[in-house]
C-alpha positions as CSV (number, residue, x, y, z in Angstrom):
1,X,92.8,98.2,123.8
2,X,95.5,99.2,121.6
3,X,95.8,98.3,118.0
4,X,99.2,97.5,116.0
5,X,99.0,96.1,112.4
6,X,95.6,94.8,112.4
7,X,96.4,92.9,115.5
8,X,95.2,93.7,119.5
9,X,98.0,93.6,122.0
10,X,97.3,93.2,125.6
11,X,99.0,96.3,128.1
12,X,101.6,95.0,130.0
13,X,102.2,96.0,134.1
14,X,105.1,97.5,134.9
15,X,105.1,94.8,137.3
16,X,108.5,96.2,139.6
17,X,106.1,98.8,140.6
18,X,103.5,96.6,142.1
19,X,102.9,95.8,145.2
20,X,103.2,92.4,146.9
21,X,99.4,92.1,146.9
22,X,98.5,93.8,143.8
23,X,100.4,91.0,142.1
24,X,99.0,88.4,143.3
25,X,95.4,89.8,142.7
26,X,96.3,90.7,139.4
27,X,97.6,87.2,138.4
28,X,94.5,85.6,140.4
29,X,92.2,87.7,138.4
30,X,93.8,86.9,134.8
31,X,93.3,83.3,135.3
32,X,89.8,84.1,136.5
33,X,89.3,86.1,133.1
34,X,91.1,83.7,130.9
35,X,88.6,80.8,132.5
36,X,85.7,82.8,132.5
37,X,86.3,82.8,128.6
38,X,87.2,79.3,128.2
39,X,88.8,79.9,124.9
40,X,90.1,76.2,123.7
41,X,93.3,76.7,121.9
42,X,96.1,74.4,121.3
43,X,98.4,77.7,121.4
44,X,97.4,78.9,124.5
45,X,96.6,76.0,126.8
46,X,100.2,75.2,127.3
47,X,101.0,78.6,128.6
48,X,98.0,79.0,130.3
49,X,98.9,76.1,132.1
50,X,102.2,77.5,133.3
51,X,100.9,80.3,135.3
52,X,98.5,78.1,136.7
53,X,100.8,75.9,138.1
54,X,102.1,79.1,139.4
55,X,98.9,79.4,142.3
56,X,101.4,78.2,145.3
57,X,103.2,81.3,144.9
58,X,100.2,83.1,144.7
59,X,99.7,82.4,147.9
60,X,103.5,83.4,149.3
61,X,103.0,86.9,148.3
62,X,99.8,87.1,150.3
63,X,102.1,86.4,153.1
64,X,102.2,89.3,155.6
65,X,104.4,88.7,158.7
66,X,104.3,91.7,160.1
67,X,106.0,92.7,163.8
68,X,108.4,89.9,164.3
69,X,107.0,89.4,168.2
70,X,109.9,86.8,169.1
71,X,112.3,89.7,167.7
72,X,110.6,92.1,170.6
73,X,110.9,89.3,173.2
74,X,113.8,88.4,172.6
75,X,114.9,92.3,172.7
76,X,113.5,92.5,176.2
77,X,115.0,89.1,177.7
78,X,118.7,90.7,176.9
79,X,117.6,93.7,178.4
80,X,116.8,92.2,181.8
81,X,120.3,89.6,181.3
82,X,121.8,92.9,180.7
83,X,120.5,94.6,184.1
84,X,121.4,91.3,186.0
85,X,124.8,91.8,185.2
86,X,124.9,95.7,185.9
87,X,123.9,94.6,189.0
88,X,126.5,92.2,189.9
89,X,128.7,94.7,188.6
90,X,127.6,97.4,191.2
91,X,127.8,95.0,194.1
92,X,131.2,93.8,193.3
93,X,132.2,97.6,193.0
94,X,130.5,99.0,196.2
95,X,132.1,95.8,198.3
96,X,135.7,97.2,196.5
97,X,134.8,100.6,198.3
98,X,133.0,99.6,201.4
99,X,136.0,96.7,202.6
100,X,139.1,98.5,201.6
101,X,141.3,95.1,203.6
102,X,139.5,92.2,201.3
103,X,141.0,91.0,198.4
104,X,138.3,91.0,195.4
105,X,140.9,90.8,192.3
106,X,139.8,87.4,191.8
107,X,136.3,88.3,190.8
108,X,137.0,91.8,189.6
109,X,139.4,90.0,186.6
110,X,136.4,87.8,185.7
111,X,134.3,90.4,185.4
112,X,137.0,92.5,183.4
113,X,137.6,89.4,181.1
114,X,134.7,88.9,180.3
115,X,131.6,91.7,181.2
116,X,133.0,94.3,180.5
117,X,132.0,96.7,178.0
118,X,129.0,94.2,176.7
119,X,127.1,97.4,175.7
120,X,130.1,98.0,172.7
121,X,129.7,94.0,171.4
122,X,129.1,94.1,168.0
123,X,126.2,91.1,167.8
124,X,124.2,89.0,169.7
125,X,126.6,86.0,169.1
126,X,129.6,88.1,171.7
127,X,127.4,88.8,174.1
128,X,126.4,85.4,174.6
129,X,130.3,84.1,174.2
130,X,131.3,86.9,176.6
131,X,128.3,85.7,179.2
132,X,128.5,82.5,178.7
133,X,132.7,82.4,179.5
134,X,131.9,84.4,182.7
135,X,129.4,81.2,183.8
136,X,131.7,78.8,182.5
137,X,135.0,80.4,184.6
138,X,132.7,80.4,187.6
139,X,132.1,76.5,187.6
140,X,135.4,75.7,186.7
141,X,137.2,77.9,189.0
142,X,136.8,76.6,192.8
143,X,138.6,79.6,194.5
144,X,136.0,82.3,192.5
145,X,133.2,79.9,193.2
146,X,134.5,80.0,196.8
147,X,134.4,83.9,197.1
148,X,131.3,84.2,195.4
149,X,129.5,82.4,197.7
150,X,131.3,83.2,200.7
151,X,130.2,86.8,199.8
152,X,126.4,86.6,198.9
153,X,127.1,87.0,195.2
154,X,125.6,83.6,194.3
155,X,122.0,84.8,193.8
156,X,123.4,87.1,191.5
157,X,125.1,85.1,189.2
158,X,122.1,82.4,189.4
159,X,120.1,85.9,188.3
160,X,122.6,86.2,185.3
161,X,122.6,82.5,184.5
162,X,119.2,82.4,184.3
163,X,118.6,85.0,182.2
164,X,121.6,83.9,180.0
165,X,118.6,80.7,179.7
166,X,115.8,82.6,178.6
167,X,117.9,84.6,176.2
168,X,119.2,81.2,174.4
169,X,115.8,79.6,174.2
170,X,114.5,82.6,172.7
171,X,116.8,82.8,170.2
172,X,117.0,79.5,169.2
173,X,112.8,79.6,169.0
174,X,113.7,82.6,166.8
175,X,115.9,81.1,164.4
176,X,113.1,77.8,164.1
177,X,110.6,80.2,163.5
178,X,112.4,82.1,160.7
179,X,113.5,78.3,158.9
180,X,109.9,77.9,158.4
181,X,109.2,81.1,156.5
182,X,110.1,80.6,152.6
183,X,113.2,80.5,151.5
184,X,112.5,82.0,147.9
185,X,113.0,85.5,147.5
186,X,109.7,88.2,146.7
187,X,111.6,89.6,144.2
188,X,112.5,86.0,142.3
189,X,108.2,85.0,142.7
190,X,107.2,88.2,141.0
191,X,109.9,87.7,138.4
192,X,108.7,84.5,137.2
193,X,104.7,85.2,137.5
194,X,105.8,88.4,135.4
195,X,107.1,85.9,132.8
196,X,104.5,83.5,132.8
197,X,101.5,86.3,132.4
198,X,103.6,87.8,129.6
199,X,104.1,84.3,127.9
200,X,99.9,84.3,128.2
201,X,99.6,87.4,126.6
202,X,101.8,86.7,123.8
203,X,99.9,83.3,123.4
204,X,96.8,85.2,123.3
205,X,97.8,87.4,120.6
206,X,99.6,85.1,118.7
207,X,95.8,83.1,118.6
208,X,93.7,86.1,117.6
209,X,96.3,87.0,114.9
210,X,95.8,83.4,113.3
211,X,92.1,83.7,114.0
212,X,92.2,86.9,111.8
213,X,94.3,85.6,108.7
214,X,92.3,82.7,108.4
215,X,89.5,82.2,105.5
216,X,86.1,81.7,104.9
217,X,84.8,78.6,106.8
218,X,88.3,78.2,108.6
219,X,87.5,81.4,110.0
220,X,84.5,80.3,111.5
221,X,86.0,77.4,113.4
222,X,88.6,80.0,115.3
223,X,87.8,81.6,118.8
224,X,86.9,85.0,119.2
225,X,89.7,86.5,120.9
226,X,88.8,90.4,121.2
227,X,86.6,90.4,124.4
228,X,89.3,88.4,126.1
229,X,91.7,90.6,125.1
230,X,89.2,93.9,125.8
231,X,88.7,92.6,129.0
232,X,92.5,91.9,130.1
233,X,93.3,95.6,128.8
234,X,90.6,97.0,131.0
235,X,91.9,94.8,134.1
236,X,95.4,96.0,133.4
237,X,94.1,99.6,132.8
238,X,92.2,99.2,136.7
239,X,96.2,98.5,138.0
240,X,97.9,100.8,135.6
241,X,95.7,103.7,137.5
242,X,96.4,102.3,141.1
243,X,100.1,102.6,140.6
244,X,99.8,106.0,138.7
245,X,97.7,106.9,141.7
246,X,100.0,105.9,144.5
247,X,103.0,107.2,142.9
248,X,101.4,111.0,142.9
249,X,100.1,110.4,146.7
250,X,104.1,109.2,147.5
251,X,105.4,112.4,145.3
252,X,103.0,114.6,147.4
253,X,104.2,113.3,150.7
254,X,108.0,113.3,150.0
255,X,107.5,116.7,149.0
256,X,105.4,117.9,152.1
257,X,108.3,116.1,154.2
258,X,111.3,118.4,152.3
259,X,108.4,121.4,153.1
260,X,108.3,120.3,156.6
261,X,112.2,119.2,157.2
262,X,112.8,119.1,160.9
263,X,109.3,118.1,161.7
264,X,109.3,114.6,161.4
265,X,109.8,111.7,159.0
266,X,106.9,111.3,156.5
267,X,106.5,107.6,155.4
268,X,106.1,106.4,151.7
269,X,103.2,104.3,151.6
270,X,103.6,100.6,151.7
271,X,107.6,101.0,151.2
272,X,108.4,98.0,152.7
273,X,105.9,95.8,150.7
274,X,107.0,96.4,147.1
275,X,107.9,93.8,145.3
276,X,111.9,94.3,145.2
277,X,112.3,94.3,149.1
278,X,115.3,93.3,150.6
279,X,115.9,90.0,152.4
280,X,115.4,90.7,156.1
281,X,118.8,91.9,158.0
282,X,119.7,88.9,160.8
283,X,118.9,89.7,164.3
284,X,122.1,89.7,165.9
285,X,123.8,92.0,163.3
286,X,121.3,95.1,163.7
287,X,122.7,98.4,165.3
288,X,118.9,98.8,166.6
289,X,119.7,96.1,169.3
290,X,123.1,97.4,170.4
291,X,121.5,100.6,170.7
292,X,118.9,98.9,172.6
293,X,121.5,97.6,175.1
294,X,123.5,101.0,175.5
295,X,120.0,102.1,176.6
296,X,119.6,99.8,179.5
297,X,122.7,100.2,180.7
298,X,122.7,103.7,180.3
299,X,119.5,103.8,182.2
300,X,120.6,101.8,184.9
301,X,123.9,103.9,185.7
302,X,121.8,106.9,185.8
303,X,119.8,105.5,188.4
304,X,122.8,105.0,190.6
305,X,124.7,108.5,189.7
306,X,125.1,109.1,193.4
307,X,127.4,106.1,193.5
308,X,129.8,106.8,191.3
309,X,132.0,109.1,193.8
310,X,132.9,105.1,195.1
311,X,135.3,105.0,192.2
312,X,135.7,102.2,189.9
313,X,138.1,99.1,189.3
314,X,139.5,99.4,185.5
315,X,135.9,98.9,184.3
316,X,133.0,101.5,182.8
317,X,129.7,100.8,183.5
């Protein structure tokens, strides 16, 4: 409780520093003080009613999505697409080495034009262009459509057109899934329950500084605002502690971590559920999943080092 010219003023949160779910429980539990009170005033009924109307979003920041499980599938169906095509790759290179007298430029352009170097795309959106020109070419070209089968490559690019499928569908699933999450920003939720608890507070004061300039019987006919107001210090007091508290334990870890530098990453607790976090990065433009594709590959041409004394035709696998 703090006192300022005969008047009580309410502590304010400083509410950047809370967590997601610390301000929703500490918005939910002022209205559940404020009721418990039931202190009728004509000053602080309007604002009162403000952060009520506020209980939807409440309910957003309570909102945990954790692992985005159609980001790992998703992951894993390109990986497969992606060993598909190493695999066509290979065949179409052995046959170059193996039957020196056939002529293979036909296919070998195709796959120059348009599989080659898929683990250096940029996004998810050139991979599928490049992948999706290379099935294209092959039903609209009769001559490659002719050598492929004649040559037992159709399975393969059946292989690759399938998995080209299942790497579309997931995606799109993807993209539905994220439209349904809400499309107002943390950081803008906070910001305006911040306002509307302040507002309350000030309303609160404002009513137990009339209640104490008033005379005699007038007096008596005002609401008692000071165990309201003891009661919303002490709340704020509970969460001015927690973030006092969790701010030493996070100076105490980043410090072991410069201690211990080389030994690992130590991580700052709840980082990524503050209440200024960033808008989550799109999919297709995270380096995570290139380097996820440079891994398959990779993998894959290590398993068929012995090969690579076959030589190549202008392409790097």
């Amino acid at each position: 409780m703090t006192t300022l010219n005969n008047s009580l003023r309410i502590k304010r949160l400083p509410f950047s520093r809370l967590l997601k779910s610390e301000m929703a429980d500490y918005a939910e539990k002022t209205m559940d003080v404020f009721e418990k009170h039931d202190t009728n005033s004509e000053i602080i009924n309007p604002v009162f009613d403000l952060l009520r109307a506020k209980t939807s979003h409440i309910h957003l920041l309570r909102l945990s999505y954790g692992i985005d499980t159609q980001r790992l599938k998703l992951n894993k169906l390109k990986g497969e697409m992606m060993l598909k095509i190493s695999a066509l790759k290979l065949k179409v290179r052995i046959m170059s080495k193996s039957h020196m007298a056939l002529d293979i430029h036909l296919v070998e352009n195709a796959i120059n034009s348009h599989l080659r170097y898929l683990n250096k795309v940029k996004n998810d959106k050139q991979l599928n262009q490049k992948v999706a020109g290379f099935l294209d070419l092959v039903k609209k070209n009769s001559e490659l459509a002719e050598f492929i089968n004649e040559h037992d490559l159709g399975s393969d690019v059946l292989d690759i057109e399938l998995a080209y499928i299942n790497v579309k569908d997931a995606s799109e699933k993807r993209v539905e899934m994220l439209s349904q999450r809400p499309a107002v920003a943390t950081k803008e939720i906070v910001k305006g329950m911040a306002q509307a608890i302040d507002n309350l507070f000030k309303g609160v004061e404002v009513g137990h500084l009339l209640s104490t300039l008033a005379d005699g019987d007038a007096q008596g006919d005002q609401p008692d605002f000071v165990p309201l107001i003891d009661e919303l210090n002490q709340l704020s007091n509970m969460y001015i502690r927690s973030i006092s508290i969790r701010d030493a334990n996070n100076k105490r870890k980043a410090q072991a971590a410069k201690e211990n530098e080389g030994d690992g990453e130590v991580k700052v607790e709840d980082e990524d559920d503050m209440v200024d976090d960033a808008p989550e990065i799109p999919e297709d433009e995270t380096p995570v999943e290139r380097q996820s594709f440079r891994m398959t590959t990779t993998d894959l041409d290590d398993e068929y080092t012995d090969l690579e004394t076959l030589g190549d035709f202008d392409e790097e696998y």
